[in-house]
C-alpha positions as CSV (number, residue, x, y, z in Angstrom):
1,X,-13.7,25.9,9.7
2,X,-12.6,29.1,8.1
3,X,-15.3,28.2,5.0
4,X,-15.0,26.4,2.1
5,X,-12.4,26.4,-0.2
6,X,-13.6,24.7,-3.1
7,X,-16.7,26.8,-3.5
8,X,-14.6,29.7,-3.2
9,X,-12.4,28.9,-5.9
10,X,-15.5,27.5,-8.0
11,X,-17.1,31.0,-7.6
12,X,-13.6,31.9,-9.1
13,X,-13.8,30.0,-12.5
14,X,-15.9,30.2,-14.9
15,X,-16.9,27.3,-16.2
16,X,-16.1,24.8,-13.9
17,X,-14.8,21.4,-14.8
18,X,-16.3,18.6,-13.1
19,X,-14.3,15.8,-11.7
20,X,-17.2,13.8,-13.3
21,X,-17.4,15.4,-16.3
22,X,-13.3,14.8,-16.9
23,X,-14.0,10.6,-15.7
24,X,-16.6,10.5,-18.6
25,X,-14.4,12.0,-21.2
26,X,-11.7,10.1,-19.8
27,X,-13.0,6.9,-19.4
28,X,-12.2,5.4,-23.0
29,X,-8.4,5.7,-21.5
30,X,-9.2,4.2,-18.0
31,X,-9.8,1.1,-16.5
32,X,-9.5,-0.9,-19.9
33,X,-8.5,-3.7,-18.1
34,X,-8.3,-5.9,-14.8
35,X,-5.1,-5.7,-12.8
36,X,-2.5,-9.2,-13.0
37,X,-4.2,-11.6,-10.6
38,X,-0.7,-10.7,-8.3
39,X,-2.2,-7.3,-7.8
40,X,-5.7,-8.0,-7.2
41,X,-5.4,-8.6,-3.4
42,X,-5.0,-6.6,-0.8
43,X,-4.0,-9.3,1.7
44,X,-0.2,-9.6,3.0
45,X,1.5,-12.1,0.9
46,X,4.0,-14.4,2.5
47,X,7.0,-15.3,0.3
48,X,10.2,-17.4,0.7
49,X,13.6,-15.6,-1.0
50,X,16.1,-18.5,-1.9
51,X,19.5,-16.8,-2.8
52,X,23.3,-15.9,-2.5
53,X,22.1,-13.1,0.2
54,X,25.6,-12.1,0.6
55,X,26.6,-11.4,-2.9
56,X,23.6,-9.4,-3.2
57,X,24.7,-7.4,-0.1
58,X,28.0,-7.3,-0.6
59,X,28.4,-6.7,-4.2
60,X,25.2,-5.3,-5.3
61,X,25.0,-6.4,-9.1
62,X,23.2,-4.5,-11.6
63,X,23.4,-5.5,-14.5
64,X,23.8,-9.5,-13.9
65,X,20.7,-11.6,-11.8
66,X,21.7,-13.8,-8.8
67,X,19.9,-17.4,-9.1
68,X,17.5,-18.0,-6.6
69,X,14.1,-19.4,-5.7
70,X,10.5,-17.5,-4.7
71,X,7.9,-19.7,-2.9
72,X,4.7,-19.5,-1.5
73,X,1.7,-21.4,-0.7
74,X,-1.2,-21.0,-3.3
75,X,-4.9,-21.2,-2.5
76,X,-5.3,-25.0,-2.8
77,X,-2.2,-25.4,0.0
78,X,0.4,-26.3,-2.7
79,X,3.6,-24.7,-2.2
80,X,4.2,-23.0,-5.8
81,X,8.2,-22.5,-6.4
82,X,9.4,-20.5,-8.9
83,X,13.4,-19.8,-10.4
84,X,14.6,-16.2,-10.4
85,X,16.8,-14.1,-11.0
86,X,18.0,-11.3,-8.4
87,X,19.7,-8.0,-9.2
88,X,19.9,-4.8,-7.1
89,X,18.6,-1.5,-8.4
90,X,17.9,2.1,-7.8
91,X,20.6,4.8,-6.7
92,X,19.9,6.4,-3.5
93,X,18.8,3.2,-1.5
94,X,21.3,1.4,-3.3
95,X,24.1,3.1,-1.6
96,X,26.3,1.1,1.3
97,X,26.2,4.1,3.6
98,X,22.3,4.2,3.4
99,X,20.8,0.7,3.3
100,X,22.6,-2.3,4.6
101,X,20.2,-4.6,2.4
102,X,19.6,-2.6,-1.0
103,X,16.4,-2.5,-2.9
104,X,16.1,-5.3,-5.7
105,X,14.6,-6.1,-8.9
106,X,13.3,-10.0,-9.5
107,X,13.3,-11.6,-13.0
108,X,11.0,-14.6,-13.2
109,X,10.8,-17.1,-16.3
110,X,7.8,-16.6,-18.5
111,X,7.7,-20.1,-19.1
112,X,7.3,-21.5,-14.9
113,X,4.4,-17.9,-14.0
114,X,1.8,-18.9,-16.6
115,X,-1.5,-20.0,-14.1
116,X,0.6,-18.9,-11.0
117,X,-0.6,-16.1,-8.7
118,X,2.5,-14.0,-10.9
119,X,0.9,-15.0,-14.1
120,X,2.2,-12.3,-16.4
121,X,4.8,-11.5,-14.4
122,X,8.3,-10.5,-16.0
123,X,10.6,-8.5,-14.4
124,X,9.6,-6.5,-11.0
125,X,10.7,-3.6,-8.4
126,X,11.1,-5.2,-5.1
127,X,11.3,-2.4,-2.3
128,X,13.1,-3.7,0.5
129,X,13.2,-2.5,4.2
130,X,16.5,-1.4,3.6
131,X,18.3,-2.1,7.6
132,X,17.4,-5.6,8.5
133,X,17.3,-5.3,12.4
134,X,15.1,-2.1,12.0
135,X,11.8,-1.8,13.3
136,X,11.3,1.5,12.0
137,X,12.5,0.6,8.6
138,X,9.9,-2.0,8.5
139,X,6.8,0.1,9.3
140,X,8.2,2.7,6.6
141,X,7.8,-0.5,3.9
142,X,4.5,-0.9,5.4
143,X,4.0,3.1,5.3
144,X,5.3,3.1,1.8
145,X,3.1,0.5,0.7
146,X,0.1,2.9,1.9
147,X,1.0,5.5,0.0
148,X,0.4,3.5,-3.4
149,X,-2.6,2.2,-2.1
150,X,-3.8,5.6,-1.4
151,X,-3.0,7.1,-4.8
152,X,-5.3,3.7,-6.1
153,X,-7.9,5.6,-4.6
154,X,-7.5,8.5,-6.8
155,X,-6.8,7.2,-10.2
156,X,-6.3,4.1,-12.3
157,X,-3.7,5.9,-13.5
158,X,-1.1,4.8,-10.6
159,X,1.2,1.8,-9.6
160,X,-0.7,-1.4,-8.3
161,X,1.3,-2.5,-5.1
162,X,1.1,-6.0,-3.5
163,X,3.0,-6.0,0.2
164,X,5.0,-9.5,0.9
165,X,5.9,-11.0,4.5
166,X,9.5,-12.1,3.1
167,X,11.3,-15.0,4.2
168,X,15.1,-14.2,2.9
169,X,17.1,-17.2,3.1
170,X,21.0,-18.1,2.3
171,X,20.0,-21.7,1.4
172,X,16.7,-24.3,1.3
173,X,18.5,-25.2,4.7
174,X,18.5,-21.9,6.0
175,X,16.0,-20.8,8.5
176,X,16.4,-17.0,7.2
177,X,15.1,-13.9,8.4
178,X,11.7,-12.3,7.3
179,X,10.2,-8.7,6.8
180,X,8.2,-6.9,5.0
181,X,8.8,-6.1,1.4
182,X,7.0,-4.4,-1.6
183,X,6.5,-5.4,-5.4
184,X,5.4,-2.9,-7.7
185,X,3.2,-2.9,-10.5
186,X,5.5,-3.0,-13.8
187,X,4.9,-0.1,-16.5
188,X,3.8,-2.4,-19.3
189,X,1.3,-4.5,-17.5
190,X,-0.2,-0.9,-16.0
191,X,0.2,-0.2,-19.4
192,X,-2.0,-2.7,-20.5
193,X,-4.0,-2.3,-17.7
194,X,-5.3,1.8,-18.2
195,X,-4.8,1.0,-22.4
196,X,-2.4,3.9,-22.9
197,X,1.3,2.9,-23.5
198,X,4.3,3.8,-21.5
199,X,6.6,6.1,-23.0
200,X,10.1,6.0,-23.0
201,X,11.5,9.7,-23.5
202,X,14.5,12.0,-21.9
203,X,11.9,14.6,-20.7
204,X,8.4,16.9,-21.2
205,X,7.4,20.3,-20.7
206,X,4.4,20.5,-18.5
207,X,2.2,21.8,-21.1
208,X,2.7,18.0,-22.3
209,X,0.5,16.5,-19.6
210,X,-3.0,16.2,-18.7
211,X,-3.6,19.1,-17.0
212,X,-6.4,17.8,-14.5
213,X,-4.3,14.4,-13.4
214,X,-1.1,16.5,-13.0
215,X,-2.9,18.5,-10.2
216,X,-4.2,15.7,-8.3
217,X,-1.0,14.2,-8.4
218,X,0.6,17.3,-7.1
219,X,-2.0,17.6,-4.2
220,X,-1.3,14.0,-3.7
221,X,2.3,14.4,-3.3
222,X,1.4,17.3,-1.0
223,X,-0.9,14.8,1.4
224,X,2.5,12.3,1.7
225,X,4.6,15.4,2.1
226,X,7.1,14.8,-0.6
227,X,9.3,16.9,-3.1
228,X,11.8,14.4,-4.3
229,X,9.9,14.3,-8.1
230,X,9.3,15.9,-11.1
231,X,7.0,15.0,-13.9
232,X,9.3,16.8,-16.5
233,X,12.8,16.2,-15.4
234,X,15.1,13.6,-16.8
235,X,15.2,10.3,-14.0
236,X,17.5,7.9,-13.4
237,X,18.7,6.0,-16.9
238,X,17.9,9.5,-18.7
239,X,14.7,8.8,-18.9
240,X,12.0,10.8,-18.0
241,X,10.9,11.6,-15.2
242,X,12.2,12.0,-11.9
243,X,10.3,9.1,-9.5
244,X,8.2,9.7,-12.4
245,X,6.8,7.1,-15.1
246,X,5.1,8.8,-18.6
247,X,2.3,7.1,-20.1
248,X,0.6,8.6,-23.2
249,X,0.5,7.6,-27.5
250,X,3.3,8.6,-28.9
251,X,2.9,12.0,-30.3
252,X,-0.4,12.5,-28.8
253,X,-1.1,14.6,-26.1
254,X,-1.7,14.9,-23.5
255,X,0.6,12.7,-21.1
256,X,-0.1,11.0,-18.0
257,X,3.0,11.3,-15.7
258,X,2.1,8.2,-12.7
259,X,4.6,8.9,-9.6
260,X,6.3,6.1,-7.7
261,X,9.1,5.9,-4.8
262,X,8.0,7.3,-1.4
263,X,10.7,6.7,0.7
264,X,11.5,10.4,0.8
265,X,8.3,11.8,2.2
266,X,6.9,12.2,5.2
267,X,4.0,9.9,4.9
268,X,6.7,7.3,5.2
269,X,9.6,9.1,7.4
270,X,12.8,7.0,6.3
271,X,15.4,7.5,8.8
272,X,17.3,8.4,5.7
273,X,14.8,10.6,4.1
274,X,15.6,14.7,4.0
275,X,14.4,17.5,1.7
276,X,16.5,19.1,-0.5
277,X,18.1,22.1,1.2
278,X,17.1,24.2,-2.2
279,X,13.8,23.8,-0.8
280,X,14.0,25.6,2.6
281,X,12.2,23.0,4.9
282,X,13.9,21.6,8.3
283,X,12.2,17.8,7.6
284,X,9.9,15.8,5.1
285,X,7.4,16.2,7.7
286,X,7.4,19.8,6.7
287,X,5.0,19.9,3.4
288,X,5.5,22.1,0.7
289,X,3.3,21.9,-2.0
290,X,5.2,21.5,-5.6
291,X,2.1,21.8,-8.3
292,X,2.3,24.1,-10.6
293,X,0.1,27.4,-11.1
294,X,-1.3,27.1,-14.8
295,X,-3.4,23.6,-13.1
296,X,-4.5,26.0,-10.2
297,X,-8.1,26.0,-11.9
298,X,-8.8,22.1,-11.2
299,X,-8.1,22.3,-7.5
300,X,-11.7,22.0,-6.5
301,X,-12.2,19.0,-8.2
302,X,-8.9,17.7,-6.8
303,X,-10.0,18.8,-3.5
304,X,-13.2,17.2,-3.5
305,X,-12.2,13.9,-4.4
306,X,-9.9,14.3,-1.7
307,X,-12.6,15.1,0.6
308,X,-15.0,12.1,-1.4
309,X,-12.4,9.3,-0.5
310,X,-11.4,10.2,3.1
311,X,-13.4,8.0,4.9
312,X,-11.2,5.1,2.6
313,X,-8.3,6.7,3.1
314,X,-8.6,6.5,7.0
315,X,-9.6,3.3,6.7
316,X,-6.6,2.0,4.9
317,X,-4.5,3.1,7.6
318,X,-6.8,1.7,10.6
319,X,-7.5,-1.7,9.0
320,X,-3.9,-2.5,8.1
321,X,-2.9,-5.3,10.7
322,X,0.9,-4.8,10.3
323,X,0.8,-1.2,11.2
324,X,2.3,-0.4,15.0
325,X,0.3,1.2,17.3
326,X,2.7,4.7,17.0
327,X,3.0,4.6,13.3
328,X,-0.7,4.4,12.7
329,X,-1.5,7.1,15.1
330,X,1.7,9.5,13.2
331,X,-0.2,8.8,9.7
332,X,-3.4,9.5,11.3
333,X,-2.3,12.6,12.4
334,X,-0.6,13.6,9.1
335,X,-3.4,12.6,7.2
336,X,-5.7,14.9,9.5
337,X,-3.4,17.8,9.0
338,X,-3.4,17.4,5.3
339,X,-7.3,17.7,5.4
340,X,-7.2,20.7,7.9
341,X,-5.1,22.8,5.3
342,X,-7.9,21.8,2.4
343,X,-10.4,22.8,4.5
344,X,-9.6,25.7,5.8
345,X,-9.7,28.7,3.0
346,X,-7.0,30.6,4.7
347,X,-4.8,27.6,4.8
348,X,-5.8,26.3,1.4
349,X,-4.5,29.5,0.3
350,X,-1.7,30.1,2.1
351,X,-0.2,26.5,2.0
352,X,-1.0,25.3,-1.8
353,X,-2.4,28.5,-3.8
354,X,0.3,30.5,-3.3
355,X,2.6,28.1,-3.1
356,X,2.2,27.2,-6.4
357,X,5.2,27.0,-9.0
């Protein structure tokens, strides 16, 4: 240990801002409300897909759903069946030349999800594993999923995730294929959940958002080792942000900008996945840390609830079943390098003060 780098930076500012002190004024616009009893689980969920597979593959519609059927077996041993609709979605991942089986977005029927496990349930992401005869690609869903459930550590202010065993099928007749698949929290029932709305705007300036969240999500991004965001840039759709979502009251500040889509870092190591050659790094392993400099004063506190919610983060990655043996052991070892560099002052400084933007 080179010494301590959040009491060197605290001896730095003057005054400090506690993490505790920013939950208590914060906590009016926190945890207002339980998550959907879809996200309140952390246990694998297993799922049966019903639907024209091929057209989904072949085709990839957008903007009109595919009928088809999700199933699963609900705590009393009833097997619950519900009508959907199936789209594709996305850009990247969409593509033909990237995945074989693109990532999809699921539109169930108000009227069959009320007392179901997706009771409130409207419209949801569905990240898919993207090559079906890919073991790799299946241990970066599972990767992926980890990364959301790390963030949940942090703040309320980030995505619930529930991960699926999917059964994908052609046909009730068909035996299928299964894998591993995602579904992700949708921005109005989070929404609902934290109390603050979700805002729908073509971008921010930084000055726009809270200041203390902004850094922990930019040392965050720097523990999965990914660049593919921004908090302030126009997205997809032209709405802001970048793998970004904004939540805030509408000419209020300040902004809460909740990050999503990890496939591009190196927490989850895609065989697709690469940096932007802008950027100067050989692989998404590389990290290089994207905050930005005027949020440089509430590094300690990010750094200590880093510190404050290892022991949980390690244990997220032992304790989850459908890991392999080699992909735990290469987030173990990421993870362990992150702390290393927060740890050590000389690398703190090096790697993320300096780095700054």
């Amino acid at each position: 240990m080179e010494g301590n780098p959040v009491m060197s930076w605290r001896r730095r500012l003057a005054p400090p801002i506690t993490l505790l002190a920013w939950l208590a004024s914060a906590a009016s616009a926190q945890a207002t409300g339980e998550p959907d009893p879809l996200f309140r689980s952390d246990t694998t969920l297993p799922v049966r897909i019903v639907s024209a597979l091929d057209v989904i593959a072949e085709e990839r519609p957008q903007d009109e759903y595919v009928p088809g059927t999700l199933s699963y077996v609900a705590d009393d041993g009833t097997t619950v069946e519900l009508e959907i609709g199936i789209r594709t979605r996305g850009n990247f991942r969409r593509r033909e030349d990237i995945c074989l089986f693109p990532p999809l977005r699921l539109n169930f029927k108000k009227n069959q999800v009320e007392g179901t496990l997706f009771d409130g349930q409207d419209k949801l992401k569905l990240v898919t594993h993207c090559n079906p005869s890919s073991y790799i690609y299946e241990q970066a869903v599972v990767s992926e999923y980890l990364a959301y459930r790390v963030l949940n550590l942090l703040t309320d202010f980030s995505f619930r995730a529930r991960l699926l065993k999917v059964k994908y099928a052609q046909s009730p007749e068909d035996e299928g294929f299964e894998t591993f698949a995602i579904l992700i929290e949708h921005g109005k029932r989070m929404a609902r959940r934290v109390g603050v709305p979700e805002l729908e705007v073509g971008e921010t300036d930084f000055a726009n958002l809270d200041a203390q969240h902004q850094n922990l999500m930019s040392v965050f991004q720097f523990l999965i080792g990914n660049t593919d965001f921004s908090p302030v840039r126009v997205g997809r759709k032209d709405n802001c942000c970048h793998n970004n979502a904004l939540f805030g009251t509408p000419g209020e500040l300040p902004y809460f900008a909740v990050p999503y889509d990890f496939d591009m870092s190196g927490f989850v190591n895609t065989p697709h996945s690469a940096p932007n050659p802008k950027l100067r790094i050989d692989s998404v392993r590389e990290r290089l840390y994207r905050g930005r400099c005027s949020t440089n004063e509430f590094l300690p506190d990010s750094v200590d609830l880093f510190i404050e919610r290892r022991q949980e983060i390690d244990d997220l990655v032992n304790n989850q079943e459908e890991l392999g043996t080699r992909t735990r052991q290469e987030l173990m070892n990421f993870i362990d390098d992150f702390y290393k560099t927060i740890t050590r002052e000389r690398r703190f400084d090096r790697e993320i003060v300096r780095r700054c933007l």
